[in-house]
N, C-alpha and C positions, 0 to 999 in steps of 0.2 A: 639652043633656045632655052632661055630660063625659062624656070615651073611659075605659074602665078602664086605667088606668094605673099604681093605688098601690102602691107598692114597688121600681117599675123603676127602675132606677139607667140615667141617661143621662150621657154626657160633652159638653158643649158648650163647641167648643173655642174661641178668638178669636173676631173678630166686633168688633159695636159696639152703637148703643144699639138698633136692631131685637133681637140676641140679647137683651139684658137683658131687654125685655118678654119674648119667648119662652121664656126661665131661669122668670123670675117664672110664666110660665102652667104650662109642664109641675110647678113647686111645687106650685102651687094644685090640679092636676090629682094629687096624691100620688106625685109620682117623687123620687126621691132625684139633687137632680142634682149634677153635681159640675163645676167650670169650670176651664181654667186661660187666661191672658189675655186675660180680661173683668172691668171693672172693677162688681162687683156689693154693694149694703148690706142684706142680706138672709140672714138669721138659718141659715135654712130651709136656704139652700144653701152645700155646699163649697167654697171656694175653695183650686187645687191650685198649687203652684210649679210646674209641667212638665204636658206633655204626659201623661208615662206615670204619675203621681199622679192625675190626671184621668180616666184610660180603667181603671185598677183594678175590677176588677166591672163595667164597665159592660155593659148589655142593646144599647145604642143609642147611635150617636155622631151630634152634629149640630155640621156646620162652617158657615161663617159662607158666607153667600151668594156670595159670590165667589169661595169658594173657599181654590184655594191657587195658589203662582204655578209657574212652572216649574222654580223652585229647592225648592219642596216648601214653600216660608215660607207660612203661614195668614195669612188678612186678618186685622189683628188693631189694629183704632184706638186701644187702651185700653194697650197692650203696649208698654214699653220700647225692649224687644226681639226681634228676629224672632223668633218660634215656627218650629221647623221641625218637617212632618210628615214623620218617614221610616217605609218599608214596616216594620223590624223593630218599629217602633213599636206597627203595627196589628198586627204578629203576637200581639199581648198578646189579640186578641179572638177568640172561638170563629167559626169558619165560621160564615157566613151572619147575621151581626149586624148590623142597617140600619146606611147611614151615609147620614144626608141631608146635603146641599149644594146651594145653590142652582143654578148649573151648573157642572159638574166639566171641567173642561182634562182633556187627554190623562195628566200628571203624574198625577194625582188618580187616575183612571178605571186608569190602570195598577197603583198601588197597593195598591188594593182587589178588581179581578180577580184578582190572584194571588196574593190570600189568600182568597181564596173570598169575601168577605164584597160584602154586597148596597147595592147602588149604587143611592140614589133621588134625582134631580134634580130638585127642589122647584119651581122657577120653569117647568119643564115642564109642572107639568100647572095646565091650565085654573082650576082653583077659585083657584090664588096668582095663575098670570100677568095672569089679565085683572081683577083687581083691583089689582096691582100695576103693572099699565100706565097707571092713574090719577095718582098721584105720580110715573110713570116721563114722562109729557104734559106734567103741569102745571109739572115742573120743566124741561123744553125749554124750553117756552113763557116759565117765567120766564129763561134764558139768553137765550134769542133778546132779550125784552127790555135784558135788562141790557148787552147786546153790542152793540147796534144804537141808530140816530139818528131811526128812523124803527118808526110805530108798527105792530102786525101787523096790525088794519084796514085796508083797502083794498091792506096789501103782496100778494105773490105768494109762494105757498109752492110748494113742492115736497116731500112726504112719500116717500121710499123705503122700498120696503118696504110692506105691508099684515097685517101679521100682526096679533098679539093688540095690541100697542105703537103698531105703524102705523096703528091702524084709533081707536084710541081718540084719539093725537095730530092725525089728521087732523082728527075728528070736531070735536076743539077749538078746530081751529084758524078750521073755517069758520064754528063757533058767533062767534067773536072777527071774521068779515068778513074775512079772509082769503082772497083766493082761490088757492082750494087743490086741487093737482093732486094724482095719485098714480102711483107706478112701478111695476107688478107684474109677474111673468111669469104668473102663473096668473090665465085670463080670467075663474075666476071671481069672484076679488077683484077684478079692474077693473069685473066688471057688476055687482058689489055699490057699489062707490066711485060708480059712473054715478049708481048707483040714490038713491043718497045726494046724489046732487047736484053731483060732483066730475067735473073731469077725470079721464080715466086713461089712461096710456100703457104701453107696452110699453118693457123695459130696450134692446130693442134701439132705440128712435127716442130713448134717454134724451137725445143729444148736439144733439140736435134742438131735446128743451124746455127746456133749461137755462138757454140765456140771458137769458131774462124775469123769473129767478127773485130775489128779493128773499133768499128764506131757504131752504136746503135741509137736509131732515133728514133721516137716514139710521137705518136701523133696522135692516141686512141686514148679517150678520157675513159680509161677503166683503167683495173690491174691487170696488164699483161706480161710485165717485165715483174715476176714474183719471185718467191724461195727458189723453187724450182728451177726457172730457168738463170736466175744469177746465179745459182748453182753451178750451171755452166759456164758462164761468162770468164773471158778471158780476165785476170786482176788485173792486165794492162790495158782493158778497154774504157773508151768513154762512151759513158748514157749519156743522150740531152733527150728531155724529155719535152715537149713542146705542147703537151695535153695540159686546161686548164686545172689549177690547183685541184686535190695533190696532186695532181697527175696520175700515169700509169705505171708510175714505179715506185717498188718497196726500198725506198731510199734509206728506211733504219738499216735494211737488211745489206744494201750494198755498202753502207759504211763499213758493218760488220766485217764485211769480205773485202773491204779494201779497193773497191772500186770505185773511181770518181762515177758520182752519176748528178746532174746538172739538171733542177727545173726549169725553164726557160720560157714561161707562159708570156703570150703578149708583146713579143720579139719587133712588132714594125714598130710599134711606140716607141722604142727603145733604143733601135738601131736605125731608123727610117722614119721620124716621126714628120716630115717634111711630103716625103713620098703615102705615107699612110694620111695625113689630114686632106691632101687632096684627092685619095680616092674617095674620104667619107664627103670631101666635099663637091663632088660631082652626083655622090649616088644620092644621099642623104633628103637634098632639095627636091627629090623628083619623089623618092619614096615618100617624103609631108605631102606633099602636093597631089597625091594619088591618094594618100589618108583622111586629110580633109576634105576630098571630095565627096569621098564616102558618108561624111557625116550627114 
């Protein structure tokens, strides 16, 4: 069942080929949408030269999954030019007017509280992230091969992290014969990992299990993979680190010691962007639609 949507005027602003699907659903769903730096052939929808051509009437703004960076510039794959979002920009929109983004930086989230307007972080909730931890696996898994000399059967993994991301990569990876450990602080993601047939350690013995590791992947947007434990780190192993920039690894340091280690933030965009626009465009329409009711 479509959400009621017909008439809403949304702005959707940069992005890449995930937005385009999501452009084309809220259409189909009757919103008047209007874009600027996405590249769209599509009758139906506005296409604006700027930012503030694009936010004009709009009900609801939706930015591109990653956001924007700490200069205010929007992800924007299709775009010449940087797009930059500044606060007087969003003064254009009444208090309390959704603005989804996949997850919003401090820049962002600053932006939008002090204009009253309502902040929804899309890759948050449950119904996107643990579908979109699917494409966010499978595209590990295809780095880890393309990086590596040796195959993931029979190697040794290490998953950091157990979250929506960690739980689905790991799950893949012992499907693949991998033996596959996991690092959690919360015991009861490790007695779920057990349950499943996994190692599982604690981040404080992390320094412990590292050395046996083939492949380490990282899913925890802090430092956990530091001096310390690259210290141990086999030099023939690969990191891919899957946590939003920087990530959770000290990648000066693994140069230093001769370790590939691989940021990889943003993975369904990239390797799935087909599969990843139509999860945001299934969830996306229902989550406005519950937003605006609110108002």
């Amino acid at each position: 069942m479509q959400p009621r949507l017909k008439g809403v005027t949304v702005a959707v602003l940069g992005g890449d080929a995930r937005e385009v699907i999501l452009a084309g659903s809220l259409a189909d769903a009757g919103c008047c949408v209007r874009t600027a730096g996405l590249a769209l052939d599509d009758q139906r929808i506005v296409s604006c030269p700027d930012i503030a051509g694009a936010l004009e009437g709009a009900q609801a703004v939706i930015l591109p999954v990653p956001g924007v960076n700490d200069r205010g510039e929007l992800y924007s794959a299709f775009s010449d030019r940087p797009l930059v979002l500044r606060g007087e920009l969003l003064s254009i929109l009444p208090a309390g007017t959704p603005v989804l983004v996949g997850v919003a930086g401090k820049t962002l989230a600053g932006m939008v509280n002090e204009r009253g307007l309502r902040l929804i972080e899309v890759m948050k909730k449950d119904e996107v992230a643990i579908l979109n931890s699917i494409p966010s696996a499978e595209g590990a898994i295809q780095l880890a091969m393309e990086n590596s000399d040796i195959t993931i059967h029979g190697s040794k993994s290490l998953v950091l992290g157990f979250g929506r991301t960690g739980m689905t990569l790991a799950r893949k990876l012992k499907a693949l014969d991998s033996r596959t450990a996991v690092a959690a602080r919360n015991p009861v993601q490790r007695a779920r990992a057990v349950e499943m047939g996994m190692e599982a350690v604690d981040f404080s013995t992390l320094e412990t299990e590292v050395p046996g590791a083939d492949f380490l992947f990282n899913t925890v947007p802090a430092p956990v993979i530091d001096r310390g434990v690259l210290a141990r780190v086999s030099p023939a192993a690969l990191i891919i680190d899957l946590a939003s920039p920087p990530g959770g690894t000290d990648f000066k340091e693994a140069g230093r010691l001769g370790i590939k280690a691989i940021l990889a933030p943003g993975l369904p965009g990239r390797v799935a962007p087909l599969t990843a626009g139509r999860i945001l465009a299934e969830a996306v329409p229902r989550i406005l639609a519950e937003e605006l009711a609110l108002r």
